[in-house]
N, C-alpha and C positions, 0 to 999 in steps of 0.2 A: 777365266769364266767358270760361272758353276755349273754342274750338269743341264741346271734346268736352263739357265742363258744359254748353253749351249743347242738345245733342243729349240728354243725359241729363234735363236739366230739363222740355225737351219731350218725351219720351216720358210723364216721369211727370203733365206737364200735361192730356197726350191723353188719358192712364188716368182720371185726375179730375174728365176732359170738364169742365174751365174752358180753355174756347174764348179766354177774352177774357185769361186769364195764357196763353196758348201766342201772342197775337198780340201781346203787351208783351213778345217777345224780341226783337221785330224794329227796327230803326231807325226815326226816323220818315220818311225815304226810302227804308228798305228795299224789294227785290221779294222778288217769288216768282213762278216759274214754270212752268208744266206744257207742257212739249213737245210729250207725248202725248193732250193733253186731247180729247174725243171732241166731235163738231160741236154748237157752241150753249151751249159752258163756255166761262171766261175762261181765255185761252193765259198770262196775266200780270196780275198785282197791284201797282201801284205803289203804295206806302208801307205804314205799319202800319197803319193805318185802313180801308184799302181790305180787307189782309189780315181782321179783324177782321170786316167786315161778309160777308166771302166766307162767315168758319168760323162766326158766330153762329147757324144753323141746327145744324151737325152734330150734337152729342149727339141731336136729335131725329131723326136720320137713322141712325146707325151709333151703337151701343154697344163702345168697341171693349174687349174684356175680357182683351186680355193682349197681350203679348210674345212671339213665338214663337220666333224669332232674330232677332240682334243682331250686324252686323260691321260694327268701325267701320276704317275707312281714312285714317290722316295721311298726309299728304300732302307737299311738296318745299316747297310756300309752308305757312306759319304760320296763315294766315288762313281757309286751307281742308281741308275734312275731307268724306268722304265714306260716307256710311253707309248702311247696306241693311240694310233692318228687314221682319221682315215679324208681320203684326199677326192677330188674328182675333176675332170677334166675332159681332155680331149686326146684322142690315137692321133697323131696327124698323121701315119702313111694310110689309115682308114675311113681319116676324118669321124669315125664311131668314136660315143661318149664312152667313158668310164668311172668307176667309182672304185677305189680299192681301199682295204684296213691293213694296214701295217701294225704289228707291235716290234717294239725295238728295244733290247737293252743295253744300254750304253756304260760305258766306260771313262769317265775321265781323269784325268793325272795333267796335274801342271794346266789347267786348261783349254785340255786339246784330246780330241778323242784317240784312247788306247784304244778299243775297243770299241765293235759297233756288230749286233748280232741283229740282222734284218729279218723277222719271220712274216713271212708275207708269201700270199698263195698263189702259184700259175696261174689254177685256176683262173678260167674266164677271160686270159688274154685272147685277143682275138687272134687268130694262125695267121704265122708268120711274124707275128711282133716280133721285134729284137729291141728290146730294151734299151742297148749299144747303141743303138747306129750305125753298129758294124757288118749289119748284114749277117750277123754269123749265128743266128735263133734258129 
Protein backbone atom coordinates (compact mmCIF):
# COMPACT_ATOMS: atom_id res chain seq x y z
CA UNK A 1 0.00 0.00 0.00
CA UNK A 2 1.01 3.60 -0.49
CA UNK A 3 1.07 6.00 2.38
CA UNK A 4 -2.00 7.61 1.42
CA UNK A 5 -3.95 3.91 1.09
CA UNK A 6 -2.52 3.38 4.18
CA UNK A 7 -4.04 6.43 5.94
CA UNK A 8 -7.30 5.73 4.02
CA UNK A 9 -7.47 2.17 5.17
CA UNK A 10 -7.09 3.29 8.81
CA UNK A 11 -9.47 5.82 9.02
CA UNK A 12 -12.02 3.37 7.73
CA UNK A 13 -10.56 0.66 10.33
CA UNK A 14 -11.02 3.24 13.13
CA UNK A 15 -14.81 3.75 11.88
CA UNK A 16 -15.31 -0.18 12.09
CA UNK A 17 -13.47 -0.08 15.53
CA UNK A 18 -11.29 -3.38 14.51
CA UNK A 19 -8.60 -2.24 16.70
CA UNK A 20 -6.68 -5.35 15.72
CA UNK A 21 -6.97 -4.56 11.44
CA UNK A 22 -5.81 -0.94 12.21
CA UNK A 23 -2.76 -2.63 14.23
CA UNK A 24 -1.83 -5.20 11.01
CA UNK A 25 -0.81 -2.05 9.21
CA UNK A 26 2.10 -1.64 10.96
CA UNK A 27 5.37 -3.53 10.52
CA UNK A 28 6.37 -6.05 12.84
CA UNK A 29 9.15 -3.49 14.02
CA UNK A 30 7.03 -0.74 13.54
CA UNK A 31 6.59 2.50 16.25
CA UNK A 32 4.33 4.85 17.14
CA UNK A 33 4.63 7.64 18.99
CA UNK A 34 2.94 10.38 21.06
CA UNK A 35 4.94 13.26 21.87
CA UNK A 36 2.30 14.97 23.59
CA UNK A 37 1.21 12.05 25.71
CA UNK A 38 -0.22 13.38 29.14
CA UNK A 39 1.82 11.86 32.56
CA UNK A 40 1.38 8.03 33.05
CA UNK A 41 0.69 6.97 28.94
CA UNK A 42 3.14 5.41 26.89
CA UNK A 43 5.41 8.13 24.97
CA UNK A 44 6.12 5.05 22.26
CA UNK A 45 5.17 1.60 21.04
CA UNK A 46 7.81 -0.52 19.67
CA UNK A 47 6.46 -3.09 17.21
CA UNK A 48 2.97 -4.11 15.98
CA UNK A 49 2.10 -6.16 18.89
CA UNK A 50 2.78 -3.73 21.38
CA UNK A 51 0.74 -1.35 19.13
CA UNK A 52 -2.13 -3.85 19.12
CA UNK A 53 -2.30 -4.50 22.88
CA UNK A 54 -2.14 -0.31 23.51
CA UNK A 55 -5.64 -0.04 20.97
CA UNK A 56 -7.40 -3.38 22.26
CA UNK A 57 -9.25 -1.50 24.75
CA UNK A 58 -10.44 1.64 22.57
CA UNK A 59 -13.91 0.85 21.00
CA UNK A 60 -14.77 0.33 24.61
CA UNK A 61 -13.47 3.76 25.42
CA UNK A 62 -14.29 6.08 22.41
CA UNK A 63 -16.92 5.44 19.65
CA UNK A 64 -15.51 7.37 17.16
CA UNK A 65 -18.66 8.11 14.61
CA UNK A 66 -17.21 10.01 11.85
CA UNK A 67 -14.82 12.10 9.89
CA UNK A 68 -14.83 15.53 10.27
CA UNK A 69 -12.01 16.80 8.09
CA UNK A 70 -9.35 15.27 6.29
CA UNK A 71 -6.00 16.99 4.83
CA UNK A 72 -3.56 14.81 3.68
CA UNK A 73 0.08 16.14 3.12
CA UNK A 74 2.78 14.49 0.64
CA UNK A 75 5.56 15.20 1.17
CA UNK A 76 9.51 15.54 -0.56
CA UNK A 77 10.38 11.62 0.55
CA UNK A 78 7.93 9.00 -0.86
CA UNK A 79 7.73 7.24 2.36
CA UNK A 80 6.23 9.88 4.16
CA UNK A 81 2.85 11.60 4.28
CA UNK A 82 1.31 13.73 6.78
CA UNK A 83 -2.24 14.02 7.81
CA UNK A 84 -4.50 15.94 10.12
CA UNK A 85 -7.67 14.45 10.74
CA UNK A 86 -9.83 15.44 13.08
CA UNK A 87 -12.61 12.95 14.33
CA UNK A 88 -15.82 13.14 16.67
CA UNK A 89 -17.65 11.00 18.62
CA UNK A 90 -18.59 9.58 21.80
CA UNK A 91 -16.61 8.95 25.67
CA UNK A 92 -18.60 5.87 26.27
CA UNK A 93 -17.28 5.55 30.21
CA UNK A 94 -18.99 9.45 30.18
CA UNK A 95 -21.41 8.90 27.51
CA UNK A 96 -19.85 12.96 26.85
CA UNK A 97 -19.33 13.89 23.11
CA UNK A 98 -16.05 14.84 21.69
CA UNK A 99 -14.31 16.24 18.96
CA UNK A 100 -10.48 15.83 18.66
CA UNK A 101 -7.53 16.91 15.71
CA UNK A 102 -4.95 14.76 15.36
CA UNK A 103 -1.94 15.40 12.98
CA UNK A 104 0.15 12.46 12.14
CA UNK A 105 3.37 11.65 10.30
CA UNK A 106 3.70 8.59 8.98
CA UNK A 107 6.16 6.33 7.85
CA UNK A 108 5.78 3.65 5.37
CA UNK A 109 8.26 0.92 3.87
CA UNK A 110 7.17 -2.23 2.25
CA UNK A 111 3.65 -1.17 2.96
CA UNK A 112 3.18 -1.35 6.37
CA UNK A 113 3.78 1.42 8.89
CA UNK A 114 7.43 2.00 10.14
CA UNK A 115 6.68 4.67 11.84
CA UNK A 116 3.75 6.57 13.17
CA UNK A 117 4.09 9.94 15.23
CA UNK A 118 0.65 10.72 16.78
CA UNK A 119 0.58 14.60 17.87
CA UNK A 120 -2.62 15.05 19.42
CA UNK A 121 -3.63 17.08 22.64
CA UNK A 122 -4.90 15.82 26.28
CA UNK A 123 -6.22 18.63 26.35
CA UNK A 124 -10.09 18.43 26.96
CA UNK A 125 -10.17 14.73 27.78
CA UNK A 126 -12.70 14.40 30.17
CA UNK A 127 -10.90 13.10 33.88
CA UNK A 128 -10.20 9.92 34.18
CA UNK A 129 -10.41 8.85 30.50
CA UNK A 130 -7.99 6.11 29.86
CA UNK A 131 -7.57 5.82 26.35
CA UNK A 132 -6.74 1.89 27.08
CA UNK A 133 -9.13 0.54 28.72
CA UNK A 134 -6.92 -0.34 31.02
CA UNK A 135 -7.81 1.61 33.76
CA UNK A 136 -4.39 2.81 34.00
CA UNK A 137 -4.95 7.20 32.97
Amino acid sequence: MTPREVIDKALELLLAKDMSGFADLWAADGTMEFPFAPPGWPTRLDGREAVREYLRGYPDVFDVKGVVEQTVHETTDPEVIIAEVEVEGVEIPTGKSYRRRYISVITVRDGHIAAYRDYWSPLGLNAGTDFTGRGDA
